[in-house]
N, C-alpha and C positions, 0 to 999 in steps of 0.2 A: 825341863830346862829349855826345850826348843821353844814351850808357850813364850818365857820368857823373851826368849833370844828375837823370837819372831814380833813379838811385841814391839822389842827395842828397835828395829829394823823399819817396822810402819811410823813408827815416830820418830825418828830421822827421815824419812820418808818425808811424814810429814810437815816438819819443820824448812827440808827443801824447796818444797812446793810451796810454802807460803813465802819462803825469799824468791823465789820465783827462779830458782836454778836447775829446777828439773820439776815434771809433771808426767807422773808415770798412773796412766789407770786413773784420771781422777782422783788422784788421794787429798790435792784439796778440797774438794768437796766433804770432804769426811766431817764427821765433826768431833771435835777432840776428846767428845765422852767415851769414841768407842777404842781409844788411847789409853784414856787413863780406865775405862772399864779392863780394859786390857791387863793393865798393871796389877787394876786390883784382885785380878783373878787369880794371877800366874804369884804372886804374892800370897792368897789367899791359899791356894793350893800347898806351897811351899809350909806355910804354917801349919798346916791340919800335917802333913806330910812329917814334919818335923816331932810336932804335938803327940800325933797317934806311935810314933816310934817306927815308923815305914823306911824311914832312911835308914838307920841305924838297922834294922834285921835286915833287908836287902843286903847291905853291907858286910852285916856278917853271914848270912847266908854267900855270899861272894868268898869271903876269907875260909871260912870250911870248906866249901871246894876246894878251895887251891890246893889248902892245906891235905885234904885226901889226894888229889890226886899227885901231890910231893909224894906223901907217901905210897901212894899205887906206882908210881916210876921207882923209888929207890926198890921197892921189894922186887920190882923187876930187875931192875939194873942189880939185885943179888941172887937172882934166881928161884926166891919163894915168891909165890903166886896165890899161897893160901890167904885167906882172908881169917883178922884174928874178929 
């Protein structure tokens, strides 16, 4: 998400520079392939991401956690500590 985000950032960026309202680093100079190569990477990425099911198990490897440790606090918060 940051590839993304950083992408969109150098192309605002760039689109400044060329109305000529701000010139930071040379980024007019850039040339707009390595913008839109940009896009298509963090795009690219997103899709195989999606495709191979990375997002989705992260995800749920996120929600099993929680979910144990709800359960790790309430068995505390009732005073069993054994693990079933």
């Amino acid at each position: 998400m940051w590839l993304l985000s950083a992408v969109t950032v150098l192309a605002l960026l760039k689109v400044l520079a060329h109305l000529d309202v701000v010139d930071v680093g040379g980024i007019s100079a850039l040339s707009w392939w390595w913008v839109v190569g940009g896009f298509a990477l963090s795009a690219a990425w997103f899709s195989y991401a999606d495709r191979s099911g990375l997002s989705t198990r992260k995800a749920m490897e996120r929600l099993d956690q929680r979910k144990q440790e709800r359960i790790q606090k309430q068995r505390e918060l009732l005073g069993s500590r054994r693990k079933r």
